[in-house]
C-alpha positions as CSV (number, residue, x, y, z in Angstrom):
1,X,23.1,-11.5,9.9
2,X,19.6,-12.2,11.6
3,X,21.0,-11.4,14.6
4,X,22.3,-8.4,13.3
5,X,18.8,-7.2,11.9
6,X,17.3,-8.0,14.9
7,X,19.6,-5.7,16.7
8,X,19.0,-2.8,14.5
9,X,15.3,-3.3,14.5
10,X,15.5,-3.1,18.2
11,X,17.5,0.0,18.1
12,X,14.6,1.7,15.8
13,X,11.8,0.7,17.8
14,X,13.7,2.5,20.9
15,X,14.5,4.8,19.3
16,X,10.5,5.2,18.2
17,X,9.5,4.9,21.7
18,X,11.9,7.6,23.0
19,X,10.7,9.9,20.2
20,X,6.9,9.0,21.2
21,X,7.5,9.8,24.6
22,X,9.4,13.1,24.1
23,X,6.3,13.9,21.7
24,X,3.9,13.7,24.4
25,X,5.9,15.5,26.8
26,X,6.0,18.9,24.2
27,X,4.3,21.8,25.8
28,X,0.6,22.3,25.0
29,X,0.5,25.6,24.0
30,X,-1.0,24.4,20.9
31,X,-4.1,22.3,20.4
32,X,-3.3,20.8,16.6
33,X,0.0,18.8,15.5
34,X,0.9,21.7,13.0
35,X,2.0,24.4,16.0
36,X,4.6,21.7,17.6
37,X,8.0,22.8,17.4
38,X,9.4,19.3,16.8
39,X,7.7,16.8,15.1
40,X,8.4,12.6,15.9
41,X,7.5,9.7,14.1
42,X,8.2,6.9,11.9
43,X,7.8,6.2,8.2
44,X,7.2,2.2,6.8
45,X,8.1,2.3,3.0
46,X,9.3,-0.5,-0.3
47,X,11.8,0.2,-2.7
48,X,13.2,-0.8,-5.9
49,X,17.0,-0.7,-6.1
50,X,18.7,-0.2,-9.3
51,X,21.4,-2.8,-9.0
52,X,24.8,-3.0,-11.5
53,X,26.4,-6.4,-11.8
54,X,30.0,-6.9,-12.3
55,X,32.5,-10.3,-12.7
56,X,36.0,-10.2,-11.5
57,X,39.0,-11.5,-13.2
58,X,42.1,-11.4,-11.0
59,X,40.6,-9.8,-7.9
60,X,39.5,-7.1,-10.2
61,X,35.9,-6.2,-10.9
62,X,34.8,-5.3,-14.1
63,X,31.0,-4.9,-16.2
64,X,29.2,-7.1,-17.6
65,X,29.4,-5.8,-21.3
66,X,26.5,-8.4,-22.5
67,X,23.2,-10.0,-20.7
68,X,21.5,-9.1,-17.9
69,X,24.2,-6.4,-16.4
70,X,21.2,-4.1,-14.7
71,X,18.8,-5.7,-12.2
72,X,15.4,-4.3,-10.5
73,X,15.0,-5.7,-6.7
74,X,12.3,-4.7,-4.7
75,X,13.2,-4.1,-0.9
76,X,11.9,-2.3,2.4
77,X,12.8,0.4,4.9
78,X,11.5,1.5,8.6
79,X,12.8,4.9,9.6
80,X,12.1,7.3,12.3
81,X,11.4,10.7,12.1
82,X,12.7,13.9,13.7
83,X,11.2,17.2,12.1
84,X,12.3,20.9,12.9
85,X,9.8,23.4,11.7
86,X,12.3,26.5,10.3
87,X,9.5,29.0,9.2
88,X,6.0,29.0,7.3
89,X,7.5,27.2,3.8
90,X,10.9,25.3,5.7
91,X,11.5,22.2,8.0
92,X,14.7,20.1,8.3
93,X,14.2,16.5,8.8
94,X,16.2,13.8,9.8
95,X,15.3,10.0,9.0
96,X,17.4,7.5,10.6
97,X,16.3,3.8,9.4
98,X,17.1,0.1,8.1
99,X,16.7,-1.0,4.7
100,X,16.8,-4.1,3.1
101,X,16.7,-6.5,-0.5
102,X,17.1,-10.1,-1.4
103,X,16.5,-11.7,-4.9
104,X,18.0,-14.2,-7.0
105,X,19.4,-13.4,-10.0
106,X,20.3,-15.8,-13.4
107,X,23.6,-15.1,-15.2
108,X,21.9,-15.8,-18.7
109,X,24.0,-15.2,-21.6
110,X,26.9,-13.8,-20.0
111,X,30.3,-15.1,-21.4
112,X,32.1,-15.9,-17.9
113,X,32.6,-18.3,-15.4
114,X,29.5,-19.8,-13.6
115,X,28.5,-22.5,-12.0
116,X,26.0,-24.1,-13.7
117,X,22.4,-24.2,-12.1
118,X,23.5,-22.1,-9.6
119,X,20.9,-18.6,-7.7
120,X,23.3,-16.2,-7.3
121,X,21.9,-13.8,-4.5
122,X,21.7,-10.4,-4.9
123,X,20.9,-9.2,-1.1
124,X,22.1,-6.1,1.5
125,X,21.1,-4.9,4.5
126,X,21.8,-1.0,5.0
127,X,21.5,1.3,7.6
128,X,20.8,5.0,6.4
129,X,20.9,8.5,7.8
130,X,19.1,10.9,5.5
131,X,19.1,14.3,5.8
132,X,17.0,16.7,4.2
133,X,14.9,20.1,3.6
134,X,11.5,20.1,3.2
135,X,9.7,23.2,1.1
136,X,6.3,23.8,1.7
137,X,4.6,26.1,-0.7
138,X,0.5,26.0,0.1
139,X,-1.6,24.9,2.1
140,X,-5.0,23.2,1.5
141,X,-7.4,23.1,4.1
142,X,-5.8,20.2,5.9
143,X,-3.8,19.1,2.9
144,X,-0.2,20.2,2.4
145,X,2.1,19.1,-0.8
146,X,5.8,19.5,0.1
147,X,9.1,19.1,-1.9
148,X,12.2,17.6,-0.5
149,X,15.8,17.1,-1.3
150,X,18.8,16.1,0.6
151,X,21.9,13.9,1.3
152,X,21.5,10.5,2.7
153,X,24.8,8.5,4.3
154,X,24.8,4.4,4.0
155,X,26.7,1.5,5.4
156,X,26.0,-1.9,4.7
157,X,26.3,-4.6,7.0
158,X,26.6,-7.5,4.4
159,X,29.8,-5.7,3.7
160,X,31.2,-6.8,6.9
161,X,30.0,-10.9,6.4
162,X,32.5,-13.5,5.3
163,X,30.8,-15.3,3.3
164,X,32.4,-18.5,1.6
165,X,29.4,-19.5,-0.3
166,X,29.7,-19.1,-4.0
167,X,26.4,-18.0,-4.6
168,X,26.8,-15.0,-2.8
169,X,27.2,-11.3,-4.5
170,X,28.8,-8.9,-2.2
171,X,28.4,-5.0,-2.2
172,X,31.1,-3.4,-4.1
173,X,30.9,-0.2,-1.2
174,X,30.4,-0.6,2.6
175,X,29.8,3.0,2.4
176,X,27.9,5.5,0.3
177,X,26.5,8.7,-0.4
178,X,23.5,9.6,-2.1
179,X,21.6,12.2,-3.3
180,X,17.4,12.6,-2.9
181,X,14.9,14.4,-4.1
182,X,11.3,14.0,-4.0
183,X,7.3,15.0,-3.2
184,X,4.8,14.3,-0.7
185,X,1.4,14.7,0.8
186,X,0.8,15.6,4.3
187,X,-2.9,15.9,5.9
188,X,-3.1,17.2,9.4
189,X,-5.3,15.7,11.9
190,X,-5.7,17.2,15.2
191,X,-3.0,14.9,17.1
192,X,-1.1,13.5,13.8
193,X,0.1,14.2,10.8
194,X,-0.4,11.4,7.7
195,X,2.0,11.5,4.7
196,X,2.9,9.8,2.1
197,X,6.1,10.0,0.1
198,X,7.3,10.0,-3.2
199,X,11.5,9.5,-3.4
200,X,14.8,9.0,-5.7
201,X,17.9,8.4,-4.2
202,X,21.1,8.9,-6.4
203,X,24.2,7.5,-5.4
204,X,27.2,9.5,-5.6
205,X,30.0,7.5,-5.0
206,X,31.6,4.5,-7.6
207,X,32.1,1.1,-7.4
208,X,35.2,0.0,-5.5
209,X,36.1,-2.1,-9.0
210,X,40.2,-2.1,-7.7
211,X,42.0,-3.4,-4.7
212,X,42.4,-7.2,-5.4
213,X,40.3,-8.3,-2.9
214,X,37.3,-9.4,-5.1
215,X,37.4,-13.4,-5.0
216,X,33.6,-14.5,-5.6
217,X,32.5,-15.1,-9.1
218,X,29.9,-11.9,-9.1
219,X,29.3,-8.6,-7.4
220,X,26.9,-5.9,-7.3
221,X,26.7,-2.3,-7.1
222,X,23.3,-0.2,-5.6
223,X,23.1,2.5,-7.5
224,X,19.8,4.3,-7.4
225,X,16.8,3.4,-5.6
226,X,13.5,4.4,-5.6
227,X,10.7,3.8,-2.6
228,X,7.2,5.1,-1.6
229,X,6.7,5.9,2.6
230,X,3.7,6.0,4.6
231,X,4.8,8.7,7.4
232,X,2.6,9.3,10.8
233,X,4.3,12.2,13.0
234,X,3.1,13.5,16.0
């Protein structure tokens, strides 16, 4: 799993310095950041990930009808930033990134199974390609609040682990779908652009509950998540 992070962290910040590059190369006709006709960069955010438990009972997975069945972990995400400009009040924007969660999380007064004394981790590591429109209505000086919305695609890699400790949870979904919405802050400088963002992410598709093929003692579901982005473009 390190390994694996480490890979896709490497991916991002080439994929950052091949964006930073192709910034610098955009023609000049313009001396402020607002008149470029593609905007790179790279937004550094935390998240809190709605997560829904479930037990399984003869590779089944069902809901935890009692205790703590809902769970609030805090996370992070790095993402880069490609922005097309459409018009005056339009952009589209794509955000290609890695996120990430880990907590432990108590059974409490749930009647199945445990073991006793035992953390059970509640962890993932995603990758996510968001897509999205951007509405700007005004402008303020150098201030401009934005609204977006938009579908985001998700597969996570602890879906592919075979893990044999019994303290794991696994995802219920290697992949999902989500939908976002959200608001935002930009100030222009004369070579940047500063944000910061406000967002909900919805997901779309259910639980994989069926198939037989659930054999650890717990398992977890992300649902919605919720995060706050610094964004610099250029």
């Amino acid at each position: 799993m390190k390994v694996m992070f480490r890979g896709i962290a490497m991916l991002c910040v080439l994929q950052l310095l091949f964006f930073t590059g192709t910034a610098h190369s955009q023609e000049r006709d313009s001396a402020t950041v607002g008149n470029h006709k593609i905007l790179y960069g790279l937004q550094v955010g935390v998240t809190i990930n709605t997560v829904d438990l479930y037990n399984t009972s003869g590779g089944v997975a069902h809901a935890l009808e009692e205790g703590n069945h809902t769970i609030h972990v805090p996370g992070f995400r790095f993402a880069v930033i490609g922005e097309i400009p459409l018009n005056r009040n339009f952009s589209l924007r794509a955000m290609p990134g890695v996120s990430l969660f880990k907590s432990n999380w108590e059974p409490g007064n749930v009647s199945v199974p445990t073991s006793p004394s035992t953390d059970y981790k509640v962890e993932s590591v995603c990758g996510e390609l968001p897509v999205d429109v951007k509405f700007i209505a005004i402008r303020w000086g150098h201030l401009e609040p934005y609204l977006v919305s938009g579908l985001s695609y998700r597969f996570d890699f602890a879906s592919l682990r075979n893990d044999s400790d019994d303290g794991s949870i696994q995802s219920l979904n290697a992949h999902d779908i989500s939908f976002s919405f959200g608001c935002g802050l930009d100030w222009y400088t004369r070579y940047l652009k500063l944000g910061v963002e406000f967002k909900a992410s919805l997901g779309l598709l259910p639980p994989h509950t069926s198939g037989g093929d659930h054999t650890n003692p717990f398992y977890f579901h992300n649902s919605n998540s919720f995060y706050i982005g610094l964004n610099i473009e250029a």
